[in-house]
C-alpha positions, -999 to 999 in steps of 0.1 A, spaced: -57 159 2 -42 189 -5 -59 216 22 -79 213 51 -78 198 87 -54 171 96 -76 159 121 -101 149 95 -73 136 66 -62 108 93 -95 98 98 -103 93 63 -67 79 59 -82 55 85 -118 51 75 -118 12 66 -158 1 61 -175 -12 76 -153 -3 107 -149 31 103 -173 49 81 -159 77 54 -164 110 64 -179 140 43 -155 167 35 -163 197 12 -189 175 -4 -165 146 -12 -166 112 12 -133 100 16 -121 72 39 -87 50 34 -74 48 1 -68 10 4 -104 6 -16 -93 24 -47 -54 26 -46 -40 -3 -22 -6 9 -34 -5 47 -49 22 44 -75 -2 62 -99 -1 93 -77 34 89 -73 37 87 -117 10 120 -119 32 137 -97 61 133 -118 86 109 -95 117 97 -106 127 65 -89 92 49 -72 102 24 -44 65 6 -40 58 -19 -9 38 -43 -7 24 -60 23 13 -89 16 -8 -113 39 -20 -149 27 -55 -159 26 -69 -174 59 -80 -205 47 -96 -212 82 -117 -179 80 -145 -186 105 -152 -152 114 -168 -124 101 -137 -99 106 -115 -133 95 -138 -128 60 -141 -98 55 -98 -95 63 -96 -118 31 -120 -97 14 -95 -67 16 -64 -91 10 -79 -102 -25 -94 -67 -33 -61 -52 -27 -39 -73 -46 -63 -69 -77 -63 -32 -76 -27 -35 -75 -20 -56 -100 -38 -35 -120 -25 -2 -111 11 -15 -111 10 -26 -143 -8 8 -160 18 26 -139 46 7 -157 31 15 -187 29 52 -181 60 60 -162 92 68 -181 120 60 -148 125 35 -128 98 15 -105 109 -6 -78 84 -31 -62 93 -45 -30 73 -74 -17 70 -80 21 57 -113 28 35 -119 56 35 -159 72 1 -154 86 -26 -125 83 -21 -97 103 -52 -71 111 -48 -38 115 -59 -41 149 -32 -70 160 -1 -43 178 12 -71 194 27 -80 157 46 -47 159 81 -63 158 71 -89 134 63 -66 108 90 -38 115 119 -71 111 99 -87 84 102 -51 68 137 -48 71 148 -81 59 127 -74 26 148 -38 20 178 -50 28 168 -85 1 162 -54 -25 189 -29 -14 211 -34 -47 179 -31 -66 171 1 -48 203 15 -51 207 5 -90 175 24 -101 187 57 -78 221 53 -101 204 44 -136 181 75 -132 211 95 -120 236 87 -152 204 94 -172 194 133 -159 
């Protein structure tokens, strides 16, 4: 979104269905990203970005899914890693610099509504940056010597 109230843009950021339904703005319905961009490096390519430092959270499928929410969680995990795949890839294609994709692993799914994982996934974070810092930092220099 480029205008309009940031009430309503976190909302939609937000708007996960069949939790939280997309809201109508300016005769669009928009609601979290996740369903048609799970990881917007193809935004990031439009918008003419050098160096693109992409992570991605990934959680393993719960093979003891006996919920609905347990479901529909693996729903989104396999959902989101084939949008990615496919928009990573297309991106690659299309952007001229470097692309940097950082993978943070996950030992067991994590919902969005599971805080208590807080430090879990702020450490598990870290220790995947700092695994691609010379990676990071290479890219930044290559498209440096480059310009």
């Amino acid at each position: 979104m480029e205008k309009g109230s940031l009430v309503d843009a976190v909302y939609a950021s937000s708007a996960v269905f069949p939790l939280l339904p997309p809201i109508e703005m300016d005769g669009r319905w928009l609601g979290d990203g996740y369903y048609t961009s799970s990881l917007p490096v193809m935004e990031a390519v439009k918008r003419g970005m050098d160096v693109i430092i992409a992570v991605i959270f990934h959680d393993p499928i719960n093979m003891q899914a006996d919920s609905y929410m347990a479901c529909l969680s693996n729903y989104y995990t396999i959902q989101g890693d084939a949008i990615t795949r496919f928009q990573l890839a297309l991106s690659i294609n299309m952007h001229e610099h470097e692309i940097v994709m950082i993978k943070v692993p996950f030992k067991s799914p994590i919902n969005m509504w599971d805080v208590h994982h807080i430090p879990e996934i702020i450490e598990t974070g870290r220790l995947a940056i700092a695994a691609y810092k010379d990676d990071i930092l290479t890219a930044i220099h290559t498209f440096s010597s480059r310009s």
